[in-house]
C-alpha positions in Angstrom: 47.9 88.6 -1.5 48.8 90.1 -5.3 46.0 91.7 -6.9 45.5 91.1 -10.5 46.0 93.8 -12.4 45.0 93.2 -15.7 41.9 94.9 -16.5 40.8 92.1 -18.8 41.1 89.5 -16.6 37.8 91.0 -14.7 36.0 91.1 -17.8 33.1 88.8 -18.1 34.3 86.4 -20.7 32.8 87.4 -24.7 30.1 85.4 -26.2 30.1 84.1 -29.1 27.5 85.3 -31.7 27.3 83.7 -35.5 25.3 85.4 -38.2 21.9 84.1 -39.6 23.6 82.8 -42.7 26.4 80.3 -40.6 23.0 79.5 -38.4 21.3 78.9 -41.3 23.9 76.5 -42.4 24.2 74.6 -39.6 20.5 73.6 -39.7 20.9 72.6 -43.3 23.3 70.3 -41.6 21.7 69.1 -38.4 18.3 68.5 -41.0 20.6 66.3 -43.6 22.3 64.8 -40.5 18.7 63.8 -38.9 17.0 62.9 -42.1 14.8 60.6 -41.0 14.0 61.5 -38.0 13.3 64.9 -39.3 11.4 62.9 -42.0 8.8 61.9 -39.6 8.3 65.3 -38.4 7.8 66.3 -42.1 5.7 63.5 -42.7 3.0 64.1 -40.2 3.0 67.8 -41.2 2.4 66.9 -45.1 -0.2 64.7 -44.1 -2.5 67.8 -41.8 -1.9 70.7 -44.1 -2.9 68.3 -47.0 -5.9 68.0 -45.3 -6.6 71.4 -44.7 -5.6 72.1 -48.2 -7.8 69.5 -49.6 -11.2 71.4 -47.7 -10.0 74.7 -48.4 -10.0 73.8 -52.4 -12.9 71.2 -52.2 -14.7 74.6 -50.6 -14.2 76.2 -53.0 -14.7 74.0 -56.2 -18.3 73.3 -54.7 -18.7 77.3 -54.6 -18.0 77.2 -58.3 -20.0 74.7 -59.1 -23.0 76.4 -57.6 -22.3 79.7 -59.2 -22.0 78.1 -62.2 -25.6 77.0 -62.4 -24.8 73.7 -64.0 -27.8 71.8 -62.5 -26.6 68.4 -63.1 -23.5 69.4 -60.8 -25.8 70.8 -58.7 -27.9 67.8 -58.4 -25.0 65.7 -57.7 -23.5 67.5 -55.2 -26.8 67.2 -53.3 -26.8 63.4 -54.0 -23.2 62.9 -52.4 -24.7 65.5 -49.0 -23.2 68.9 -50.0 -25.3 71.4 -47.9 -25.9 74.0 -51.2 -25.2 77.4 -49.9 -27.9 80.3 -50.2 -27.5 82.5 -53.2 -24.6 84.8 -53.1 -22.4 82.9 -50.3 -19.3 80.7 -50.5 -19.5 77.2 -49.2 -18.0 76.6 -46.1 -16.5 73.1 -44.7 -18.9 71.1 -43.0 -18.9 71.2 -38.3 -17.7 67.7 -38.6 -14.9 68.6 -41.3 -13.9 71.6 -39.2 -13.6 69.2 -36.0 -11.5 67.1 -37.8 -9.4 69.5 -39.5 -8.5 70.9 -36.0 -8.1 67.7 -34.4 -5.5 66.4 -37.0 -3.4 70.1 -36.6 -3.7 69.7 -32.6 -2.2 66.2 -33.4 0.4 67.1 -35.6 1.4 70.2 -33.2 1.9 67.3 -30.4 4.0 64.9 -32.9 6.2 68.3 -33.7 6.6 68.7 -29.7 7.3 65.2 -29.1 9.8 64.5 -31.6 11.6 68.0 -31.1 12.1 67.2 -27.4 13.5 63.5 -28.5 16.3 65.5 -31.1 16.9 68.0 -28.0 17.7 64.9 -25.4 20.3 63.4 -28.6 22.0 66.6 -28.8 22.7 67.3 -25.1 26.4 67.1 -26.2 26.3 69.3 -29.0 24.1 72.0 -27.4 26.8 71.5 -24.5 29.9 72.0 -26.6 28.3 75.2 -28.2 27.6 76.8 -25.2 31.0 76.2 -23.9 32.4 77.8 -27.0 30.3 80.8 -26.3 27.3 80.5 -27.6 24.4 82.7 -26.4 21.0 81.3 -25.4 19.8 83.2 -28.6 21.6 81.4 -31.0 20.7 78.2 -29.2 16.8 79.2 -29.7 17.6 80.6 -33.5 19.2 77.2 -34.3 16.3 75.3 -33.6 13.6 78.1 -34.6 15.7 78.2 -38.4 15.5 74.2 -38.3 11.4 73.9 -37.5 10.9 77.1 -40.4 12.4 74.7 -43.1 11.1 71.6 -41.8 8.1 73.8 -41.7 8.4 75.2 -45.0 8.8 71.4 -47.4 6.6 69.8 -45.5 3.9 72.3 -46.0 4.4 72.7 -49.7 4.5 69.4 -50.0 1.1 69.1 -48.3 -0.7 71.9 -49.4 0.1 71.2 -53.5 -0.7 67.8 -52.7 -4.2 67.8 -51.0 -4.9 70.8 -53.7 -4.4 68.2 -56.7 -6.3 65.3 -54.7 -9.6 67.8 -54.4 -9.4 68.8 -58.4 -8.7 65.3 -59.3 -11.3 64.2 -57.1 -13.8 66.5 -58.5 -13.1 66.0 -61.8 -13.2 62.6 -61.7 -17.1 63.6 -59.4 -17.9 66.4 -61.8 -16.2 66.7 -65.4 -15.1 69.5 -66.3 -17.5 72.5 -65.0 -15.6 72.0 -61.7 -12.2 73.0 -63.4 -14.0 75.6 -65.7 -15.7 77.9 -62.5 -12.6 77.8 -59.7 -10.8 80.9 -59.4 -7.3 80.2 -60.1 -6.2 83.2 -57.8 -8.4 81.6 -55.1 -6.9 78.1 -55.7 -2.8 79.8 -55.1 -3.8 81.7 -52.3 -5.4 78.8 -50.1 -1.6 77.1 -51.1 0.0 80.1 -49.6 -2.2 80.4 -46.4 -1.7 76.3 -46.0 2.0 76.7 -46.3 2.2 79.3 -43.7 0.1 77.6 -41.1 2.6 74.8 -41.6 5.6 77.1 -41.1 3.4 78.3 -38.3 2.7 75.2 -36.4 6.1 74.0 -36.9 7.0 77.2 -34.8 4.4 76.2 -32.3 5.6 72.9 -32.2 9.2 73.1 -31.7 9.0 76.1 -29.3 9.2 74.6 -26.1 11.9 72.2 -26.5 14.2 75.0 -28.1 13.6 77.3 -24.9 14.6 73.9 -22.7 17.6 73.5 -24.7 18.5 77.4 -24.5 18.4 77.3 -21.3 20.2 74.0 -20.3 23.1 74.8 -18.7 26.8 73.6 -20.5 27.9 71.3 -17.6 24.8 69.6 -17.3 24.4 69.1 -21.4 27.5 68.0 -21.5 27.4 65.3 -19.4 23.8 64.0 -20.5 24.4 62.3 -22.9 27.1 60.7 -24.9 
């Protein structure tokens, strides 16, 4: 029997393995491609960081309100059963408002899961013909890590700048004016920042186990899942 002697007919065969910018791209696509779908993932995203954006600045509009010594505020804040905090400390969400908080980000988390493993079952095929093209597992995991970042990122803009306006239109529609004159402004940006990067954050979270399942789902088998 005739050996082969070409050298690079024993070499493993090369991988293929694309830049951030082209995987970057490709999300951009797969997100426009999936809009709605990838709407509904947004969606229940907006709607928990707008929450937790709406107690973070309600927290801290009440905190101004007490420093401010305006004791009509004050007196309505007790009226609508604001705890007032001791002299010199912040106010701080209430155990029932913290339970909920958490329970609407646990629920979100599980929506992100859910509908990420629904997107990685409809693009069997696709996962399939990359990997027979070369693609490494890495890329693979990137692709879907880049696409839950974005999704991550507008959703939790969205939500955070819109449960911060909700809480100061709230409370000056509760309070007048004192509650816009006593909030830090620097405080008010930097609870928008922290919101936005627990929703980049649980976005992360969400869609890590069904982009390790489709990383390591084997060509054959993707390609032949689904048409």
């Amino acid at each position: 029997m005739q050996k082969n002697t070409n050298p690079k007919a024993n070499l493993p065969q090369q991988q293929v393995a694309l830049p951030y910018k082209k995987s970057i791209e490709i999300a951009v696509k797969s997100i426009k491609s999936r809009f709605f779908r990838s709407l509904i993932t947004t969606m229940s995203l907006i709607l928990a960081i707008s929450f937790y954006s709406y107690i973070k600045t309600n927290s801290l509009i009440i905190t101004g309100i007490f420093f401010s010594e305006n004791k009509t505020a004050i007196q309505q804040l007790s009226h609508l059963g604001y705890e007032i905090p001791d002299n010199g400390e912040a106010y701080t969400a209430t155990p029932k408002e913290r339970w909920i908080l958490v329970l609407s980000l646990l629920v979100c988390v599980v929506g992100i899961v859910n509908t990420q493993l629904m997107a990685v079952a409809d693009r069997f095929r696709e996962i399939g013909t990359m990997k027979c093209l070369g693609a490494l597992d890495r890329f693979i995991l990137r692709l879907f890590l880049i696409e839950a970042t974005l999704q991550g990122f507008i959703g939790a803009t969205i939500g955070s700048v819109a449960g911060t306006v909700i809480a100061l239109l709230g409370s000056l529609f509760k309070f007048g004016t004192v509650a816009m004159i006593f909030i830090s402004i620097n405080d008010v940006i930097m609870s928008i920042t922290t919101a936005i990067f627990l929703g980049c954050f649980l976005s992360i979270i969400g869609v890590l186990y069904p982009a390790l399942l489709a990383a390591k789902m084997q060509p054959v088998e993707a390609m032949r899942g689904k048409d």
